[in-house]
C-alpha positions as CSV (number, residue, x, y, z in Angstrom):
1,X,7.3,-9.3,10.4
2,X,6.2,-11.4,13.2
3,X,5.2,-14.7,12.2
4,X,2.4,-14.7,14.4
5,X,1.1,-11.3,13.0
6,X,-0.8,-10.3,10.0
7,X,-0.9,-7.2,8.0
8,X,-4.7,-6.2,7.4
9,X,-5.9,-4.8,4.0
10,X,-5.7,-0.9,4.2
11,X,-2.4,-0.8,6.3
12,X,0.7,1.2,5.2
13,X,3.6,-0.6,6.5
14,X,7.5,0.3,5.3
15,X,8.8,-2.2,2.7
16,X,12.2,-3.0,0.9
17,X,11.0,-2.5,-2.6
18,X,13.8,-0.4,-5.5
19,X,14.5,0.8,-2.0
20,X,12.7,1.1,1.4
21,X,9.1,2.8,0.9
22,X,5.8,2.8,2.4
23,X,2.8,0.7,0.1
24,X,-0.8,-0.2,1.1
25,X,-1.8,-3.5,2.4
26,X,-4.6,-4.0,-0.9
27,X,-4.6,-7.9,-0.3
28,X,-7.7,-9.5,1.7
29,X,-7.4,-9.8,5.2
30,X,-8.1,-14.0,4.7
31,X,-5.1,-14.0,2.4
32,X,-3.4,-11.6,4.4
33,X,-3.4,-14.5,6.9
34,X,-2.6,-17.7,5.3
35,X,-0.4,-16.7,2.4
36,X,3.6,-16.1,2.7
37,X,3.0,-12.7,0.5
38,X,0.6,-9.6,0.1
39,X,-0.4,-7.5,-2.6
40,X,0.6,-4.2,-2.0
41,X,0.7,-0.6,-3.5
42,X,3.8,1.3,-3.1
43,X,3.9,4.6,-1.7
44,X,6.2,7.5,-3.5
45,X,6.7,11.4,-2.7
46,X,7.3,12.4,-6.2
47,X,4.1,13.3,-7.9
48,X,4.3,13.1,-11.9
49,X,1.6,14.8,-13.7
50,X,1.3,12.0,-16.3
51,X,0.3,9.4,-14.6
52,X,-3.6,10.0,-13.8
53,X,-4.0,6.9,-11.7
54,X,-1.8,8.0,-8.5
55,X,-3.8,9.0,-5.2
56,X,-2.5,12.2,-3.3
57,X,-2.1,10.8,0.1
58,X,-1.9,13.9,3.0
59,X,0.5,13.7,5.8
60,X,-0.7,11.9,8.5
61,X,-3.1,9.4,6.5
62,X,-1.9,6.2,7.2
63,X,1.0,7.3,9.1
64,X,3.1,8.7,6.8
65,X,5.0,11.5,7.2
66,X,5.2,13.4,4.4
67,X,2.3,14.3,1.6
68,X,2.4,11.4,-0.8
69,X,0.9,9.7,-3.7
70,X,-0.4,5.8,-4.4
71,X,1.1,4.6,-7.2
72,X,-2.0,2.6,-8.6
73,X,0.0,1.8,-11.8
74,X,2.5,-0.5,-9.9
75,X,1.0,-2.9,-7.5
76,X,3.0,-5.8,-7.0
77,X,3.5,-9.0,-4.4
78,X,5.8,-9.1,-2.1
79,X,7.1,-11.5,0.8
80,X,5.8,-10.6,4.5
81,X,9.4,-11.1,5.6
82,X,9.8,-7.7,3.4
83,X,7.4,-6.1,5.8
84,X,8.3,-3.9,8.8
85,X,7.4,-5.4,12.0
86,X,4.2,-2.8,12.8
87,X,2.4,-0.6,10.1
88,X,2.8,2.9,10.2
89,X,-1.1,3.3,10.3
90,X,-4.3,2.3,8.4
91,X,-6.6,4.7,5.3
92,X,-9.6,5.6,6.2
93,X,-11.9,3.2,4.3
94,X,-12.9,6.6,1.6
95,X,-9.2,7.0,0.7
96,X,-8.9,3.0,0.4
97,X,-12.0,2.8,-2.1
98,X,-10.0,5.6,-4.3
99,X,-7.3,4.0,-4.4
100,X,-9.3,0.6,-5.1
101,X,-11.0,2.4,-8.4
102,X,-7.6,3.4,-9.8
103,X,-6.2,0.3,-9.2
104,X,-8.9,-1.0,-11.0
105,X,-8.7,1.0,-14.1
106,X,-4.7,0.6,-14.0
107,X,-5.6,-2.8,-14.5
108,X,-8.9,-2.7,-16.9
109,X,-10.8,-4.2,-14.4
């Protein structure tokens, strides 16, 4: 990523995670700005009926190619330098607030 660029909450942008993925920007923009890492969601095409707190994410939202789900239950920090140069696209602020409220009851708050 552009050190002169900064990813803005809502974003999907590739990321070297297990292995490269998608994940959502869920950091605040201020942060987003001045800190050397973000908060971010990953991004999976393997739905698993167990776990409740995944978001279906249709083709196109956010740029991604394929039908996909949030995984809620796995947010994690990661470098910028981990970041693709450009996101793929943004979610629509509705889709951002689900996947806010399960990210919330993943983590009890």
């Amino acid at each position: 990523m552009a050190a002169s660029a900064s990813p803005k909450r809502g974003e999907v942008y590739l990321v070297n995670l297990d292995k490269p993925r998608p994940a959502i920007i869920l950091s605040v923009d201020a942060l987003n700005r001045h800190a050397l890492d973000v908060c971010v969601v990953p991004i999976t095409t393997k739905m698993h009926a167990a776990f409740t707190m995944r978001v279906p994410l249709k083709k196109g939202e956010g740029g991604l190619k394929f039908d996909c789900w949030a995984k809620c239950d796995q947010v994690t920090t990661l470098d910028k330098v981990d970041l693709q140069a450009r996101p793929l696209g943004s979610l629509s602020i509705a889709k951002l607030r689900q996947v806010e409220d399960q990210v919330r009851i993943a983590l009890g708050l």
